[in-house]
C-alpha positions in Angstrom: -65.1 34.2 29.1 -62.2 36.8 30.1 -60.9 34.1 32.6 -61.1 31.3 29.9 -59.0 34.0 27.2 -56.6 35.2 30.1 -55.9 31.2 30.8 -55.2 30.6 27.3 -53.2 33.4 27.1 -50.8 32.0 30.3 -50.3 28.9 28.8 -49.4 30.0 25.3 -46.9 32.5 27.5 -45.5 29.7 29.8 -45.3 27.1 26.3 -43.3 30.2 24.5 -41.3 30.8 27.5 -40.5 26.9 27.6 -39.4 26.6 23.7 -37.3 30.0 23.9 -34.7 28.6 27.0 -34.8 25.0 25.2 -33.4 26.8 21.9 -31.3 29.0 24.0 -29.8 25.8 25.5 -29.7 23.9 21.8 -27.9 27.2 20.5 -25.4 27.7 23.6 -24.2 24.0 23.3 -23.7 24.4 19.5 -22.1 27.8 20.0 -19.4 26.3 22.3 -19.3 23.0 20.2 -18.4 24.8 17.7 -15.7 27.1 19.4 -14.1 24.0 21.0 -14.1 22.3 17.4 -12.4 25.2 15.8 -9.6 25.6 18.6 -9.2 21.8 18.9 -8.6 21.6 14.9 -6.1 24.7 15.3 -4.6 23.2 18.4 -3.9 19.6 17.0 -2.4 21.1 13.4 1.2 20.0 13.5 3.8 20.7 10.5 4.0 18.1 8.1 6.6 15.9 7.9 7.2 12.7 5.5 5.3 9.4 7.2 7.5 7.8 9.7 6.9 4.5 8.1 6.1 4.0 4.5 5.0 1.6 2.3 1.9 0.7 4.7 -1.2 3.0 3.5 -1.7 0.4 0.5 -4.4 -2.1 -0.9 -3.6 -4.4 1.4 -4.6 -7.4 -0.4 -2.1 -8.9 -2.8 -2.0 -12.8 -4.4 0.9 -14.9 -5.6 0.6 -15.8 -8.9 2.1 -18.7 -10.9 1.9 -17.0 -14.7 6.1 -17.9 -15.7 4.7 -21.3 -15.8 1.0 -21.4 -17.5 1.5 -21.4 -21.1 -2.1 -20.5 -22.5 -2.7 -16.8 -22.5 -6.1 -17.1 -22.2 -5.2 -18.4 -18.7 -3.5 -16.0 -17.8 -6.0 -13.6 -18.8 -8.3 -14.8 -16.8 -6.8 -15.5 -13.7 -5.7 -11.7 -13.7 -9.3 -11.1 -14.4 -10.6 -13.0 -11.3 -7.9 -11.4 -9.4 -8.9 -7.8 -10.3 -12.7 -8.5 -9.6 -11.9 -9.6 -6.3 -10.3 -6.1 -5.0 -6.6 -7.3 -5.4 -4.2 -4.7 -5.6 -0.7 -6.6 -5.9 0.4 -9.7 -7.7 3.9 -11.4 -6.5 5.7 -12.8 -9.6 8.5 -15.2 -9.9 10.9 -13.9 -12.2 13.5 -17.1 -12.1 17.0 -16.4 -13.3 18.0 -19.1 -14.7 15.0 -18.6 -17.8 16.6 -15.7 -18.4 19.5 -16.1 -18.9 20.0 -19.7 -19.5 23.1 -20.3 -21.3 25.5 -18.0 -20.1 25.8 -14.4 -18.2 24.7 -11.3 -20.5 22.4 -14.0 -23.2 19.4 -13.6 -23.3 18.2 -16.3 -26.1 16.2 -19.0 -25.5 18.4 -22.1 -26.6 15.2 -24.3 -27.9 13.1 -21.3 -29.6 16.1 -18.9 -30.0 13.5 -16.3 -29.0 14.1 -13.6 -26.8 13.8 -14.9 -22.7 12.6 -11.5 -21.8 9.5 -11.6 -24.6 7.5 -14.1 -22.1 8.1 -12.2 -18.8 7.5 -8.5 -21.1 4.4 -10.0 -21.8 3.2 -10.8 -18.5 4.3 -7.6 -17.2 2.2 -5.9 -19.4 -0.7 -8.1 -18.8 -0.9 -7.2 -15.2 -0.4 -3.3 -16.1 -3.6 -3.7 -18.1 -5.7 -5.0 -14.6 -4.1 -2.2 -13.0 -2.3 -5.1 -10.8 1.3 -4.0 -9.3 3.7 -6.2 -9.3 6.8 -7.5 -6.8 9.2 -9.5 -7.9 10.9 -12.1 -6.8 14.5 -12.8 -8.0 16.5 -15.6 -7.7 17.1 -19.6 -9.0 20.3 -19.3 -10.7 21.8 -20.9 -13.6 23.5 -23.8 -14.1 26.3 -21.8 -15.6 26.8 -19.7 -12.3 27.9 -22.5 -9.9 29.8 -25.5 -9.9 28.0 -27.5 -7.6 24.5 -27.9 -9.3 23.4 -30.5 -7.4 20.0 -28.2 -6.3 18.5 -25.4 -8.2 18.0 -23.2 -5.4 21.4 -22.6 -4.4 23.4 -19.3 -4.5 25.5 -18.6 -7.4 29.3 -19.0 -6.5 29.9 -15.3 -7.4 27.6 -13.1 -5.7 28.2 -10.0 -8.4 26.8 -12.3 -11.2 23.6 -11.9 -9.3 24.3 -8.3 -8.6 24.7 -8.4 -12.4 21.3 -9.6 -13.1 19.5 -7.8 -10.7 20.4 -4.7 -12.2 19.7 -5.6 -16.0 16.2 -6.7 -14.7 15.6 -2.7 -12.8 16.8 -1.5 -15.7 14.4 -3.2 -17.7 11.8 -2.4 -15.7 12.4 0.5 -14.5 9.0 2.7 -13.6 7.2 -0.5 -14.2 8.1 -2.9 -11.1 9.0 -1.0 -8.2 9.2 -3.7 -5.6 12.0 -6.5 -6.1 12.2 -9.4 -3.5 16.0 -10.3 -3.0 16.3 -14.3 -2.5 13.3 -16.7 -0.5 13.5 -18.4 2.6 17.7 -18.2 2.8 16.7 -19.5 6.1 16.3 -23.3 5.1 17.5 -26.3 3.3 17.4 -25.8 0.5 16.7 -22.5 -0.7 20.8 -21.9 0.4 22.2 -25.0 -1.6 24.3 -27.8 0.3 25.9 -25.2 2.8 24.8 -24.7 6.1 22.3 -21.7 6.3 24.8 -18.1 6.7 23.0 -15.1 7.8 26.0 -13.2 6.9 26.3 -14.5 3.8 22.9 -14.0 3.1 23.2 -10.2 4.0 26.5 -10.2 1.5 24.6 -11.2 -1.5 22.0 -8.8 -0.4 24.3 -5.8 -0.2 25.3 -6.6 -3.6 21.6 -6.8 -4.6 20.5 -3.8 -3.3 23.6 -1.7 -4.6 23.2 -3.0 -8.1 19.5 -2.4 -8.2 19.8 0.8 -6.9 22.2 1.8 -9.5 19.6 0.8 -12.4 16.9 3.0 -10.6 17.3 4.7 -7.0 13.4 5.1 -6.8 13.3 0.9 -6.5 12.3 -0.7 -3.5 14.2 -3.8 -1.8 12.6 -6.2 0.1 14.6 -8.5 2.1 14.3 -12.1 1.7 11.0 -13.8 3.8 12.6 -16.3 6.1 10.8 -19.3 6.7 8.8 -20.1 9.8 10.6 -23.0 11.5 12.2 -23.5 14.9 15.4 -24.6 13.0 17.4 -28.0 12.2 21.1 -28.8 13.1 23.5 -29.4 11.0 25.9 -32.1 12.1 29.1 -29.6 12.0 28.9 -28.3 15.0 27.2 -24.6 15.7 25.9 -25.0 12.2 22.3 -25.0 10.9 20.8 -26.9 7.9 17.3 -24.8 9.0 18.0 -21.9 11.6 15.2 -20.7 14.0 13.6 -17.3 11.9 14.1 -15.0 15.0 17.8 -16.0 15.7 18.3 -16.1 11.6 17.0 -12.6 11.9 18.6 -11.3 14.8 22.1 -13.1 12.5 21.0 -10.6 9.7 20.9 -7.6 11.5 24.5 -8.4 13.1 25.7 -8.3 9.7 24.3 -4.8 8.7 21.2 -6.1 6.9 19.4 -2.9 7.7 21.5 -1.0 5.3 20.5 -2.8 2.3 16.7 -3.5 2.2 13.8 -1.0 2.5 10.8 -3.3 3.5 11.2 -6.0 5.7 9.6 -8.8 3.8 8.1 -11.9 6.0 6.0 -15.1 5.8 3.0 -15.6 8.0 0.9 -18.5 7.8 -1.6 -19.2 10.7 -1.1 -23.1 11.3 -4.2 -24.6 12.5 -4.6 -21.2 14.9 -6.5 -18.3 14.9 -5.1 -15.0 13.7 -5.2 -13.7 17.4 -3.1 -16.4 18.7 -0.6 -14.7 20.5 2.9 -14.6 19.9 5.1 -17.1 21.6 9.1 -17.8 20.6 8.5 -21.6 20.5 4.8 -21.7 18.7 4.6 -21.3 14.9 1.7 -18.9 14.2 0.3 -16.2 12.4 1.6 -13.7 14.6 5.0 -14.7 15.2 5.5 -12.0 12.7 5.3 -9.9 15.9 8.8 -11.1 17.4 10.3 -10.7 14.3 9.3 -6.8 14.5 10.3 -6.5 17.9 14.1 -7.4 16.6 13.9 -5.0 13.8 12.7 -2.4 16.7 15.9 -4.2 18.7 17.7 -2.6 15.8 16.4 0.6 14.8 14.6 -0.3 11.9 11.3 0.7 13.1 10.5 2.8 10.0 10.6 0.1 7.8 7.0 -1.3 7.1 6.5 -5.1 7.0 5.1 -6.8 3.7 3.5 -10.4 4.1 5.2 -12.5 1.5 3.4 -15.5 2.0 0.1 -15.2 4.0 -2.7 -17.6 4.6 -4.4 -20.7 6.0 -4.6 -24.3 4.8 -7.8 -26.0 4.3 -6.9 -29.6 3.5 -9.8 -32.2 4.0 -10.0 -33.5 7.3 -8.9 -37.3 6.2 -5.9 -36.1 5.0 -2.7 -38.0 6.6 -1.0 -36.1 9.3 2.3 -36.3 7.8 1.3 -34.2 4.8 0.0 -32.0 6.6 3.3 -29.3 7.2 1.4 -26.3 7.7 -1.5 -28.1 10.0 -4.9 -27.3 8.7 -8.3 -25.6 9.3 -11.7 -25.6 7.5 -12.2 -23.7 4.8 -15.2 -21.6 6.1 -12.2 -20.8 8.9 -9.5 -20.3 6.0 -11.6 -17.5 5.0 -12.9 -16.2 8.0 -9.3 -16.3 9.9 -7.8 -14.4 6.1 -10.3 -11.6 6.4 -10.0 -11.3 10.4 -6.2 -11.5 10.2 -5.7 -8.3 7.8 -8.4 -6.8 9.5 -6.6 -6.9 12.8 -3.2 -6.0 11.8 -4.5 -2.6 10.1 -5.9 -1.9 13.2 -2.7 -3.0 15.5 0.0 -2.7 13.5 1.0 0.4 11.9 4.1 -1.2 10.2 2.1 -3.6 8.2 1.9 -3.3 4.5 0.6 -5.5 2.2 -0.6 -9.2 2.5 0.4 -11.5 -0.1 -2.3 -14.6 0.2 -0.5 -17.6 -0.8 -1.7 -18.7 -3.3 -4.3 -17.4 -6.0 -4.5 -20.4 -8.5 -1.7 -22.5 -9.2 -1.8 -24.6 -12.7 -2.4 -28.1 -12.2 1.7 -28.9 -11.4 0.0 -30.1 -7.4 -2.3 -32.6 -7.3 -5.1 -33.3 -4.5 -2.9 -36.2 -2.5 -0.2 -32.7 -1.7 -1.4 -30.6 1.0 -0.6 -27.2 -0.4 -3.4 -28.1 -3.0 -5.1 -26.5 -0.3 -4.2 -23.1 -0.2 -6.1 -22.0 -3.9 -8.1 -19.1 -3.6 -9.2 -20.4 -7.2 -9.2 -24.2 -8.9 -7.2 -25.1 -11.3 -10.7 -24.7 -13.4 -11.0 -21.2 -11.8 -14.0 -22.6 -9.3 -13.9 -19.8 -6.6 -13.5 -21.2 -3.1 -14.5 -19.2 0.3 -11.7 -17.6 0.5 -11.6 -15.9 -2.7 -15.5 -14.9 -2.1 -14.5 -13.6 1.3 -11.9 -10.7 0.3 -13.8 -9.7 -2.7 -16.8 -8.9 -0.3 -13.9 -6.5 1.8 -11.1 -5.6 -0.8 -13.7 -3.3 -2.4 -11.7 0.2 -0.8 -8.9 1.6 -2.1 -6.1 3.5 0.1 -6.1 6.9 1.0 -3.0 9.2 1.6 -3.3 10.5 5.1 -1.7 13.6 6.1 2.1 14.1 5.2 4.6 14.3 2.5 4.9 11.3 0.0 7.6 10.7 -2.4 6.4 10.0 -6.3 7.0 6.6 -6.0 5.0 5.5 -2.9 2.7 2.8 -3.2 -0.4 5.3 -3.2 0.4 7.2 -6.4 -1.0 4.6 -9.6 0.6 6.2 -12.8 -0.8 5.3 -16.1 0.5 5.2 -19.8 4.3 6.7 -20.5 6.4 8.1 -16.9 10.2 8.2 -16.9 12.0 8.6 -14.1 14.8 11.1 -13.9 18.3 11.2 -10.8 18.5 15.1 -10.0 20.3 15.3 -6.2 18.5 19.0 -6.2 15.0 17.2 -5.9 13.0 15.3 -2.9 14.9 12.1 -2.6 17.3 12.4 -5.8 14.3 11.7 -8.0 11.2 12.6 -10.3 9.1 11.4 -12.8 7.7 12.9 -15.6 5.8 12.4 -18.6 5.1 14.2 -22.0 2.2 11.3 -23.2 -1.3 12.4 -23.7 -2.3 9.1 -22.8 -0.9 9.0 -19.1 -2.3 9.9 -16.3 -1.7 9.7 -12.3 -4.2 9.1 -9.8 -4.3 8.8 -5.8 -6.5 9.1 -2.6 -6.3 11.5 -0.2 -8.5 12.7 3.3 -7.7 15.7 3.9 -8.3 19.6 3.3 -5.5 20.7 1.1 -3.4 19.0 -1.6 -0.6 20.4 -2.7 2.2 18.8 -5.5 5.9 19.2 -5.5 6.1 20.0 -9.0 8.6 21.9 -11.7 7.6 25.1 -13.2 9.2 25.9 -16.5 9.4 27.0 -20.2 9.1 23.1 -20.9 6.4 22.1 -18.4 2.8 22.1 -19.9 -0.6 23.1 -18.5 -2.6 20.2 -16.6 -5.8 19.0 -16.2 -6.6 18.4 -13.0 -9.6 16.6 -11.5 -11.3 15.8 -7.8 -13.8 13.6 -7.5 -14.5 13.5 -11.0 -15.4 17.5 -11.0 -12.8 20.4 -12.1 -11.5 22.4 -9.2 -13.0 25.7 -8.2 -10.0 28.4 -7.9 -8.3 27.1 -10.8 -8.7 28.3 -14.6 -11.8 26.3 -16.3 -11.2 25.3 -20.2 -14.1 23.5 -22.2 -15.5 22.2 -18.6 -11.9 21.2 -17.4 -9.8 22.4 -14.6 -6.4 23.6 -15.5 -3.1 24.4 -14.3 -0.7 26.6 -16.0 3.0 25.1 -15.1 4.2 26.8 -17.9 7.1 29.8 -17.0 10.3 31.4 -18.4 12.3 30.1 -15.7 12.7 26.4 -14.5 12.2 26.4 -10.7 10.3 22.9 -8.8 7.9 24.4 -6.5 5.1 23.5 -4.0 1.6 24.4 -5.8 -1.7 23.9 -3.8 -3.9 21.7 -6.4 -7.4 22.0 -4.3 -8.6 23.3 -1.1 -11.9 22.5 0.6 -13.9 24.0 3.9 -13.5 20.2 5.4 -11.5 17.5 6.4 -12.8 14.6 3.4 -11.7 11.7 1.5 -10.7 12.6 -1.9 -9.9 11.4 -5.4 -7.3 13.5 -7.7 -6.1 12.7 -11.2 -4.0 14.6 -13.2 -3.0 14.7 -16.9 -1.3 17.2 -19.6 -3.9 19.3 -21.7 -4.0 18.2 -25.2 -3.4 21.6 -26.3 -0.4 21.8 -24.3 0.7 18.9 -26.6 0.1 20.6 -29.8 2.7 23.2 -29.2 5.7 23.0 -31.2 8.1 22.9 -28.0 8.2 19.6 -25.8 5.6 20.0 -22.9 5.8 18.0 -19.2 4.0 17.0 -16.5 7.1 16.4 -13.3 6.1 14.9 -10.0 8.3 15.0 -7.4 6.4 14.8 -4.0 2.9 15.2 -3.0 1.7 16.9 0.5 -2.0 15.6 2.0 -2.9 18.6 4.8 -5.6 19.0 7.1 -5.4 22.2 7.9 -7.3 24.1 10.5 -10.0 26.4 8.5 -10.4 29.9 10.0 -12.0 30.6 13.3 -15.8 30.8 12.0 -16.4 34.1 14.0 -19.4 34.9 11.5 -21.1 31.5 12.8 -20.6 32.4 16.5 -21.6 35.6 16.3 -25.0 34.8 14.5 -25.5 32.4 16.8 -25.1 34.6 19.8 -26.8 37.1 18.6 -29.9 34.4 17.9 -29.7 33.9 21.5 -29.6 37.4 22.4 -32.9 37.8 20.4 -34.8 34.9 22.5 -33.5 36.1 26.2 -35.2 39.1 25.0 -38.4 37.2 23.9 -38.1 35.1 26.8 -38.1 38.3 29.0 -40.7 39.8 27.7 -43.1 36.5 27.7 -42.1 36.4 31.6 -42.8 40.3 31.7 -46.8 39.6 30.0 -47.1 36.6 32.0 -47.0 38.8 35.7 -48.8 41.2 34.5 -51.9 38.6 33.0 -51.6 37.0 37.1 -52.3 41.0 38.4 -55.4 40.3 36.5 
């Protein structure tokens, strides 16, 4: 009976000796994990600078839209509707010059209705404001009254400043409304340049202009250059002339004239032929990443912190019977249209840091191209707003929304969605010459972040209000609580801007942060504001956690002991 006890006893011993060194080992590893973790983090902090190329974290998935030319609202209700539901972010609008102003420079009438020609575009505007849709515009198709030579519509005006002209009236109109602008389309080819034979140069003249102007009406604007066709270029009979030049040498002409003064995204067209998205690039192959070469001469250059935007995007799906001859951009099925879409924008978030946002040509169009045309092929939506595989495709990925990364971002970055009533203000004393503010209780900003700490470049003063502020849905610990709401108090005698830390958490995460003025802040008798003027995503190393190491070593003190003692019982139950 003794022998049968003094057995048992060994074996619970040996078993309690056993558990003690595997939870030493569990806690050991842990301990050092932990200390490695913590020194890594501290290591790998760096100070933060603004991105080295902007304009990239974004939706990525944007649609041209034809809504200048469908006339029922209800249409266009809809088809900004469909757009919305399927995850798109950005719509690219044609905003043609020569509807508004059709008569001569600086009218604005409509000669048949003798309406205003901005009510139509106003309207459209705001329609896509409602869907939360952001919008890039595309400006050009002149007047008749601008040239003497009207033989096509697309040609250049004869005096480059009456575009300048325009280009500015329309930023001014929309200024902190459409932040993107699209200077010009395919300049490249007959016959988006008129009669003449295709001029880089003078391409990169009316684009100077361009850019100046708009940048008068509102410095916070971005340029995008004209997207140059894909072609591999036409002669003209005059001798070293071009009625289509190659894209790359076009390109490469552009940059020789000092294009990379006077755009700030680099604005391309990238359609995938009848190839697969990772077809690789080759100078005398049209494909989708032929886009590649045209980013190794902008590196040529030193306009690698420029991001790229995809102007026109996509694959065509014509039916398989279709004559050849129609068939200018080749085709594919349309379970691969959708499957080479998806792959392609998945792929160049992954390998391409420069690349911004794709532009799927086209979302609907409105019955003006029939079935016998090939680019009826393209829809991401019928005519009768069928969905096609394409269109079912994105909205089963485009369900995401970007997140700020660490760094500094200006107020008018992509990221930053601003809501109701914000006016932009020129002050050389601030970040980038420029802030927006707002004293409407209806608006609101909102953005993603991962990271620990957010902080906002902001202005303290006796005319800045207190703000609700909101992450994840939930008021902020650390700062004052009112009625179940976060607050902060940017209210002081003098006017100063300042970084202020908004939130701070124990771990690196991804957030969501919306900020608006308190509606008592609004009752006051003197003017309140909320001013943005930069925004800094940080993720900071948090302190060493000694308390954590040290409890677990002193766990592991506490079972060596146990374990010696077990091992100390265990000899003496053998003596016996």
């Amino acid at each position: 009976m003794r022998r049968s006890q003094s057995l048992t006893r060994r074996t619970a011993y040996r078993v309690g000796i056993w558990i003690s060194m595997t939870l030493v080992v569990a806690l050991l590893a842990l301990d050092i994990y932990t200390i490695t973790n913590a020194l890594s983090r501290s290591e790998s902090s760096a100070p933060l600078t603004e991105r080295r190329t902007t304009d990239t974290e974004v939706n990525p998935y944007g649609v041209n839209l034809f809504l200048e030319r469908e006339v029922e609202a209800w249409k266009r209700e809809k088809t900004l509707s469909m757009a919305a539901d399927a995850g798109i972010g950005w719509v690219k609008l044609h905003f043609p010059w020569e509807e508004i102003e059709p008569i001569r420079k600086g009218e604005n009438i409509d000669p048949t209705s003798h309406n205003s020609t901005w009510a139509k575009f106003d309207q459209i505007v705001s329609e896509c404001e409602r869907y939360g849709l952001r919008i890039v515009a595309r400006l050009d198709r002149p007047p008749e009254w601008s040239r003497t030579d009207n033989s096509l519509a697309t040609a250049p005006p004869d005096d480059y400043n009456d575009y300048g002209d325009f280009v500015y009236e329309f930023v001014r109109r929309y200024r902190g409304r459409i932040q993107y602008i699209q200077i010009w389309n395919e300049p490249n080819i007959y016959p988006e340049w008129g009669n003449s034979p295709v001029d880089p140069a003078q391409y990169v003249e009316l684009l100077r202009i361009a850019y100046q102007r708009a940048k008068e009406a509102d410095p916070t604007v971005k340029v995008l250059s004209a997207p140059l066709a894909y072609t591999l270029g036409q002669p003209h009979p005059e001798a070293g002339k071009w009625i289509s030049m190659n894209d790359l040498d076009y390109l490469e002409g552009m940059y020789a004239a000092g294009a990379k003064d006077y755009f700030d995204i680099c604005s391309v067209n990238a359609f995938g032929f009848d190839r697969p998205p990772e077809d690789p690039p080759d100078p005398e192959v049209l494909n989708f990443q032929r886009v590649v070469l045209q980013r190794q001469i902008m590196e040529k250059y030193g306009d690698s912190s420029k991001a790229v935007w995809f102007n026109e995007f996509g694959w065509n799906a014509a039916p398989a019977g279709m004559d050849a001859s129609k068939l200018i951009w080749q085709r594919v099925t349309e379970e691969e249209q959708a499957e080479y879409t998806v792959r392609a924008v998945e792929m160049a978030q992954e390998e391409w840091p420069w690349a911004g946002v794709f532009f799927i040509w086209y979302f609907r169009q409105v019955g003006n191209i029939t079935p016998d045309q090939a680019d009826y092929y393209f829809r991401m939506v019928d005519v009768d707003f069928t969905t096609r595989a394409v269109y079912t495709a994105i909205q089963k990925v485009a369900d995401k929304e970007p997140a700020a990364s660490p760094g500094i971002y200006q107020e008018s970055d992509a990221l930053l969605q601003y809501f109701g009533d914000w006016q932009i203000v020129l002050d050389a004393q601030t970040s980038e010459n420029a802030y927006r503010y707002t004293s409407s209780a209806d608006a609101s900003v909102s953005f993603n972040f991962v990271g620990s700490r957010l902080d906002i470049l902001t202005r303290l003063g006796p005319l800045d209000g207190r703000v609700y502020v909101w992450v994840d849905d939930k008021p902020v610990a650390g700062l004052e609580q009112v009625n179940g709401n976060s607050v902060l108090n940017l209210n002081q005698q003098d006017a100063s801007f300042e970084w202020i830390t908004v939130w701070k958490g124990d771990e690196v995460g991804r957030h969501t942060v919306k900020m608006a003025l308190e509606e008592l802040s609004l009752q006051q008798s003197q003017p309140t504001n909320l001013v943005l003027d930069a925004i800094r995503v940080a993720d900071e190393p948090s302190q060493f956690p000694w308390l954590r190491v040290v409890l677990i070593g002193v766990v592991i003190i506490v079972l060596l002991a146990l374990c010696c003692w077990l091992r100390r019982r265990l000899k003496q139950l053998k003596r016996t």
